[in-house]
C-alpha positions as CSV (number, residue, x, y, z in Angstrom):
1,X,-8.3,7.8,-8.3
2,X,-10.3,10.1,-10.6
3,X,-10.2,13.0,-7.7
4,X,-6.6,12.5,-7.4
5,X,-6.0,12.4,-11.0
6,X,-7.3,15.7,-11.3
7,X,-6.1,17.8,-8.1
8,X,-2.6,16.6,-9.6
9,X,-3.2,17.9,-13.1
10,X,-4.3,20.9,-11.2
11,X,-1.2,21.1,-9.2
12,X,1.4,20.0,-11.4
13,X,2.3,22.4,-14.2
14,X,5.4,22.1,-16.6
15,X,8.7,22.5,-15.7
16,X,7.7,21.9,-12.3
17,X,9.9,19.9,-9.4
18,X,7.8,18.0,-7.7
19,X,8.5,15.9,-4.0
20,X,6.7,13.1,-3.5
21,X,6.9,12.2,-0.1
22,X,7.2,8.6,0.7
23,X,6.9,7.3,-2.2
24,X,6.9,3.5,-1.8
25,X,6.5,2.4,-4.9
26,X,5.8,4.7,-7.1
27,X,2.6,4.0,-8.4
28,X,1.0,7.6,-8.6
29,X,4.4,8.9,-11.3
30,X,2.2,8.1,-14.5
31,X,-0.3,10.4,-13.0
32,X,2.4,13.6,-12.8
33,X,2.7,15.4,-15.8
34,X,6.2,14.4,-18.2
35,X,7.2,18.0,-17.9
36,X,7.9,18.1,-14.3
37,X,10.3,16.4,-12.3
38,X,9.6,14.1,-9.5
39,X,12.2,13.4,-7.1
40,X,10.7,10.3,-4.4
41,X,11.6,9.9,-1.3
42,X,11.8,7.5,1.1
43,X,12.7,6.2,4.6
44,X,15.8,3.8,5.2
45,X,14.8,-0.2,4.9
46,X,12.2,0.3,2.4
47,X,11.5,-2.7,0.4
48,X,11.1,-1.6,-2.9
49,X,14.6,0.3,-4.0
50,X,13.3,3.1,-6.1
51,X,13.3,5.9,-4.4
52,X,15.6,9.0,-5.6
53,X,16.6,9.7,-1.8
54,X,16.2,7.6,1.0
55,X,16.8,9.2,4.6
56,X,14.9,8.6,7.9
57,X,15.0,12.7,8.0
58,X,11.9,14.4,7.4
59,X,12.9,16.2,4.6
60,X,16.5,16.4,3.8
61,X,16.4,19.4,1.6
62,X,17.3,23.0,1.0
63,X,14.3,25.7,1.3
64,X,12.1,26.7,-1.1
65,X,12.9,23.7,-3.8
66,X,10.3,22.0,-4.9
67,X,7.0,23.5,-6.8
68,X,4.9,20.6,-5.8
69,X,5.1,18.5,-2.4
70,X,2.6,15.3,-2.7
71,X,2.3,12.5,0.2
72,X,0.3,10.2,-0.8
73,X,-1.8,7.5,1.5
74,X,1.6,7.9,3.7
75,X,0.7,11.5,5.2
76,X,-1.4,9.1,8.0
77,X,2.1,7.7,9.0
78,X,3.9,10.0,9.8
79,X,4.2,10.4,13.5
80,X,4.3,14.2,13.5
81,X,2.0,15.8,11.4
82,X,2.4,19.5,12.3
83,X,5.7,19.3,12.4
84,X,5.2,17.6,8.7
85,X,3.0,20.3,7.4
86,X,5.7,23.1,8.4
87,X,8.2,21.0,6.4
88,X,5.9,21.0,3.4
89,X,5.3,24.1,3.7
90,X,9.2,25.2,4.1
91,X,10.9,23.3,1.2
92,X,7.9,25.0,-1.4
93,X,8.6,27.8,-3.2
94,X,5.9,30.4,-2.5
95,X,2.9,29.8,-4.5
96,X,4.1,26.2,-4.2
97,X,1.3,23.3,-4.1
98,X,0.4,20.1,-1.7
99,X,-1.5,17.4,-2.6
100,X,-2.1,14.5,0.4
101,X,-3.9,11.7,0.6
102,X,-4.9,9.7,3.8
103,X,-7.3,6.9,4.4
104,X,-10.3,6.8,6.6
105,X,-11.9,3.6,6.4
106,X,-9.3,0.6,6.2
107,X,-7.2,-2.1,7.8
108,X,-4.5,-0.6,10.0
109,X,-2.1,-2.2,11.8
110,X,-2.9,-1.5,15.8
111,X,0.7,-1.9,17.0
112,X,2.1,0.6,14.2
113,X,1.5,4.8,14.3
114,X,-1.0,4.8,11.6
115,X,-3.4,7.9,12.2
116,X,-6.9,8.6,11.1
117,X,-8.3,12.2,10.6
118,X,-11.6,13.6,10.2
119,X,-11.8,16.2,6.8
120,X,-11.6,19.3,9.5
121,X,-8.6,18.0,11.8
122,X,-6.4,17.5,8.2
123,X,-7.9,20.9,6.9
124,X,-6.8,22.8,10.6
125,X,-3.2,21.0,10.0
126,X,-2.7,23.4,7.0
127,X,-4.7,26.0,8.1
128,X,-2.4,29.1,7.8
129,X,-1.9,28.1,3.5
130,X,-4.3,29.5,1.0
131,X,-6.4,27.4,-1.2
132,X,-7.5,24.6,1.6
133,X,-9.5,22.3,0.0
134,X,-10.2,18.7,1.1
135,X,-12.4,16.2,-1.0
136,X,-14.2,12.9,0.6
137,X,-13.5,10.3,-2.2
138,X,-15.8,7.2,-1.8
139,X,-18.7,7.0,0.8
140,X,-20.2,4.4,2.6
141,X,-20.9,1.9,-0.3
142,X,-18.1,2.2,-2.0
143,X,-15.9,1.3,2.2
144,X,-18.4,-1.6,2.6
145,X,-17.4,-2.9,-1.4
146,X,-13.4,-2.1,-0.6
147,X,-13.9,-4.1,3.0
148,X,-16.0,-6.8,1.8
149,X,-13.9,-7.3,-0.8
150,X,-10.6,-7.5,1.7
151,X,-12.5,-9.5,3.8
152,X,-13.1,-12.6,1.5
153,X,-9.5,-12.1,0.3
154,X,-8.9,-13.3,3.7
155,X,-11.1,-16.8,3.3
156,X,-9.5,-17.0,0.0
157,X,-6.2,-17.0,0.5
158,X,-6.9,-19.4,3.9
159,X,-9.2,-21.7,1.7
160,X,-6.2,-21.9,-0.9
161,X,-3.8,-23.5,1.2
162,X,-5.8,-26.8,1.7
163,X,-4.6,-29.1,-1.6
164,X,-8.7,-30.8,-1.4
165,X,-10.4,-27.6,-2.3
166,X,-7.6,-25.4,-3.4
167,X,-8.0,-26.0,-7.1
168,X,-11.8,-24.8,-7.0
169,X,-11.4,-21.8,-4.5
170,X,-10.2,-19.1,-7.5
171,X,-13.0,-19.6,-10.0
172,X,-15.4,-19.7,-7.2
173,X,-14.0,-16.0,-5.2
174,X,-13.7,-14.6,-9.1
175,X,-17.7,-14.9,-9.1
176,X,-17.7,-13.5,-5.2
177,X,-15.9,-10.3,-5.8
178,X,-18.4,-9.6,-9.6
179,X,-21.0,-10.2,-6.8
180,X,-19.6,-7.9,-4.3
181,X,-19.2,-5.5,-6.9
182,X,-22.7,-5.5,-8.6
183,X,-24.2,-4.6,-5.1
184,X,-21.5,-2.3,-4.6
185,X,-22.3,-0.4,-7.8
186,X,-26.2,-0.7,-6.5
187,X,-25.6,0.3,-2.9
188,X,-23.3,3.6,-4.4
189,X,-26.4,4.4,-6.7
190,X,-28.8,4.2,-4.0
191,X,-27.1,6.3,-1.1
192,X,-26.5,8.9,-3.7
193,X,-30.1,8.8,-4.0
194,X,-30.9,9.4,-0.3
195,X,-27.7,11.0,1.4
196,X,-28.6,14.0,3.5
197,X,-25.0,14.7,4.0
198,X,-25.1,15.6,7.8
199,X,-22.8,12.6,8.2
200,X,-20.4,10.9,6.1
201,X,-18.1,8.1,5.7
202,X,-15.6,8.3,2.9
203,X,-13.0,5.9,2.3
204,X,-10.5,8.6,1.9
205,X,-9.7,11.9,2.2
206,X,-7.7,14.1,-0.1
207,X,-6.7,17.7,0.8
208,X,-5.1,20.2,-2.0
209,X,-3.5,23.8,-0.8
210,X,-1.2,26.2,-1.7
211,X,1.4,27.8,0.2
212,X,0.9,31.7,0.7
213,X,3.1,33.9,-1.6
C-alpha cells in the first residue's frame, strides 16, 4: 500500500482528472489527492453502485481527457490487455500518467479470465510510453503470511458453523493470525537478509508510466 501511496502522489497533481478504471469499490479515492477529480468506472452488474459511469465498453470516453488513468488490482481482468493499454494510452492527454496494479501471488478463480504477468510481460504491454517503471511490492514472506493467513480464514469460517465449538473458534484464530504474523515479520526480515535477487516472488506488481508528449 506504501508503494502505491507514493506512485499516486507522484502521478496525481492538482487540478488533475483522473480515471480510475474499474473501480469496484472505491477503496484507493482517499489515496488521490482532493485537488483532482476522479471519475470511476465500472462494468454493468456491479455490486457495489458507486461508480460515476458504468458501461461494459472499454472506455466510453472522448480522447485525450483524463491526466491520470489508474486500474487498480483489476488491470489482471481484463480480457484484452493490449487492446487496454492503447485505450489508456488514447483517452490521456500527452504527458498523461498510468498507475496499474495486478496480483501475482493469490487465489483466482480457474473458471474466470483472471491473468497473471511476470514484471517484464506488464512492462512490454506499455512498452512504446516513457517513464516504464514496474515495482515488486511484497516478496516471498510477505505471499506465504497473506496465503497463510487466507488459508486459516478458510478453517475458520468452516469451524464457525458447528454451534459446539463455534463460540471458541474467534478468540482462538485471533491468536493464529498474531502468530502468523510474528513469523511473517521474522521470515520478511530474514530473506531481506539473504535474497540474491536472481529470482523473485512478489505478491504484486505495480507498474507507473507516462504517455509520450
Amino acid at each position: 500500500m506504501a508503494d502505491l501511496a507514493a506512485a499516486l502522489d507522484r502521478a496525481v497533481r492538482p487540478g488533475d482528472r483522473v480515471l480510475d478504471v474499474w473501480s469496484g469499490s472505491r477503496p484507493y479515492d482517499d489515496l488521490v489527492s482532493s485537488a483532482a477529480e476522479v471519475v470511476a468506472l465500472d462494468v454493468e452488474g456491479n455490486p457495489y453502485g458507486i461508480a460515476d459511469v458504468v458501461s461494459d465498453e472499454l472506455l466510453p470516453f472522448p480522447d485525450e481527457s483524463f491526466d491520470v488513468v489508474m486500474c487498480i488490482q483489476a488491470f489482471d481482468l481484463v480480457p484484452d490487455p493490449a487492446r487496454a493499454a492503447g485505450e489508456f494510452r488514447r483517452v490521456l492527454r500527452p504527458g498523461g500518467r498510468v498507475v496499474v496494479s495486478v496480483p501475482l501471488v493469490w487465489e483466482y478463480d480457474p473458471s474466470g479470465r483472471d491473468r497473471r504477468y511476470t514484471g517484464l510481460q506488464l512492462a512490454g504491454l506499455f512498452a512504446e510510453w516513457s517513464k516504464v517503471t514496474v515495482t515488486e511490492n511484497g516478496g516471498r514472506a510477505v505471499a506465504w503470511t497473506t496465503l497463510s493467513g487466507s488459508l486459516f480464514k478458510s478453517v475458520e469460517n468452516r469451524l464457525a458453523r458447528r454451534r459446539a465449538i463455534g463460540a471458541v473458534v474467534r478468540p482462538v484464530f485471533a491468536g493464529v493470525y498474531a502468530g502468523v504474523n510474528v513469523i511473517g515479520l521474522g521470515l520478511d526480515a530474514l530473506e531481506r537478509r539473504t535474497a540474491d535477487g536472481s529470482h523473485v516472488l512478489p505478491m504484486n506488481l505495480l507498474l507507473t508510466a507516462e504517455r509520450p508528449a
